[in-house]
C-alpha positions in Angstrom: -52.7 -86.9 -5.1 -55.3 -89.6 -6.7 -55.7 -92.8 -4.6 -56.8 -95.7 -5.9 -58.8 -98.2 -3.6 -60.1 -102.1 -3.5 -60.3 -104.6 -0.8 -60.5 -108.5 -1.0 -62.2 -111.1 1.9 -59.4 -114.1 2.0 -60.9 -116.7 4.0 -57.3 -117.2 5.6 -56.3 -115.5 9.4 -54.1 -112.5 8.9 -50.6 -114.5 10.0 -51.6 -116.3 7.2 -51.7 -113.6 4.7 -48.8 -111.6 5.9 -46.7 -114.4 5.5 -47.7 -114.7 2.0 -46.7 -111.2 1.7 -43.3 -111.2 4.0 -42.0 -114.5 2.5 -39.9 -113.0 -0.6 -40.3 -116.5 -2.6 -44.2 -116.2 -2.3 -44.1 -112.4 -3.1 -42.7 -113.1 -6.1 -45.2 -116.0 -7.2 -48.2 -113.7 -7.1 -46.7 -110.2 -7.1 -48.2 -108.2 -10.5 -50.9 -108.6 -12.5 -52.4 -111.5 -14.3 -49.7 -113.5 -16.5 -46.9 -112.0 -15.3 -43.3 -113.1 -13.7 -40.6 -111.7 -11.3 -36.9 -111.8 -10.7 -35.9 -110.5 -7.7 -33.0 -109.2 -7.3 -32.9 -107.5 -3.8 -35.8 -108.0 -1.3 -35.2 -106.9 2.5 -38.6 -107.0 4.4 -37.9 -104.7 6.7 -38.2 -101.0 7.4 -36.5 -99.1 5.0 -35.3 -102.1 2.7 -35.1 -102.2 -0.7 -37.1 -104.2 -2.8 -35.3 -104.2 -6.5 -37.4 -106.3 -9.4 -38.2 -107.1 -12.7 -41.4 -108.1 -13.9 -41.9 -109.9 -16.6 -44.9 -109.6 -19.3 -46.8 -111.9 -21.0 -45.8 -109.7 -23.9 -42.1 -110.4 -23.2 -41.2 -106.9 -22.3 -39.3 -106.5 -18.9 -40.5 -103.9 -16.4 -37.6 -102.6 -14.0 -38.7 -101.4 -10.5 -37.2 -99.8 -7.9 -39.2 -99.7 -4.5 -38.6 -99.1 -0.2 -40.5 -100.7 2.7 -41.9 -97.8 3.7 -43.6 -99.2 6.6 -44.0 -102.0 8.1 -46.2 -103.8 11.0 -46.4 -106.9 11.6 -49.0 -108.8 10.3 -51.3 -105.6 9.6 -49.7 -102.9 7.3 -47.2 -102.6 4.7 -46.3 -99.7 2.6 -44.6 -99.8 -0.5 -42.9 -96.6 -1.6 -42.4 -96.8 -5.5 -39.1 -94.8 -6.2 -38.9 -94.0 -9.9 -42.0 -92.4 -11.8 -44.8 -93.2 -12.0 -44.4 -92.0 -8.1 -46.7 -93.7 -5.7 -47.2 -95.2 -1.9 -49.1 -98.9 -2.1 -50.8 -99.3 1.6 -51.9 -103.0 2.2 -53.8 -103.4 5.2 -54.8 -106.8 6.9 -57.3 -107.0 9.8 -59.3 -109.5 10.9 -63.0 -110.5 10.0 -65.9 -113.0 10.0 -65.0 -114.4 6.5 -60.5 -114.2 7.5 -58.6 -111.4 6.5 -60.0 -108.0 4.8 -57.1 -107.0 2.7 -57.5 -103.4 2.0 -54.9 -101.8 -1.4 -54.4 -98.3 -1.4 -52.5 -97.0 -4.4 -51.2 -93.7 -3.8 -50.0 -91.3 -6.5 -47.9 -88.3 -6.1 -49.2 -86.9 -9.7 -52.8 -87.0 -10.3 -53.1 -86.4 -13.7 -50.3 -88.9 -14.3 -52.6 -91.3 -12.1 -55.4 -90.5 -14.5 -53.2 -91.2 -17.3 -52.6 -95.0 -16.5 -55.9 -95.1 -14.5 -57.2 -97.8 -17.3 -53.9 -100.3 -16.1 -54.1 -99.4 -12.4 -57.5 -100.3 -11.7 -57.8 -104.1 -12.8 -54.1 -104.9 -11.9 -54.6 -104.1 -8.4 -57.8 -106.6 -8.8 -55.5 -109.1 -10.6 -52.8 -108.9 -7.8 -55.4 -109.5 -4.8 -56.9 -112.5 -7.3 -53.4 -113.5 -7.1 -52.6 -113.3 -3.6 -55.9 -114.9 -2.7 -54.9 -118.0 -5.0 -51.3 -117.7 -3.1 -53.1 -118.0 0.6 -55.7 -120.6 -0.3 -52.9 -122.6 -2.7 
């Protein structure tokens, strides 16, 4: 398993953040990386739900995905369980802190060397998505 790993200070309380996170309509305003658009077409926040979505590239090509709530605590964790390949569990963690809210992204891959493979894209999308979220909060 390869694991990758950022963090992001959002000078917001961690309600704030959830919420931003939980609301379906704001998840899909920031959700993916720079430039980027979603249609959802299922989201259940909850334990278990499914979360069923097409993003959208600047490039024009559509990217299907297929994911569970894997977890879910209220307003400190959720877990993402990516179902098709590339396999993977996304951990966001919120906890309190001088500045607001540490957010701390955990990207989890069942395949390491398919991890390494897409290690080039992984890395500064899961920066663009926190840059996105933060601009979602503070908005």
């Amino acid at each position: 398993m390869t694991t990758f790993s950022t963090s992001r200070e959002i000078p917001a309380s961690v309600e704030e953040v959830f919420a931003a996170i939980s609301d379906p309509e704001r998840l899909a305003r920031w959700w993916g990386p720079a430039g980027f658009t979603n249609t959802f077409n299922v989201c259940e926040f909850q334990k278990g739900g499914r979360w069923s979505f097409v993003m959208h590239g600047p490039n024009g090509a559509n990217y299907p995905n297929e994911n569970v709530f894997a977890e879910i605590e209220p307003p400190v964790k959720v877990a993402i369980q990516h179902v098709p390949e590339p396999k993977f569990i996304l951990t966001i963690g919120l906890a309190s802190s001088a500045m607001g809210t540490l957010v701390s992204w955990a990207q989890a891959f069942e395949n390491s060397e398919v991890a390494g493979h897409i290690e080039h894209i992984v890395v500064p999308a899961n920066e663009q998505n926190l840059d996105r979220l933060s601009a979602e909060v503070l908005g």
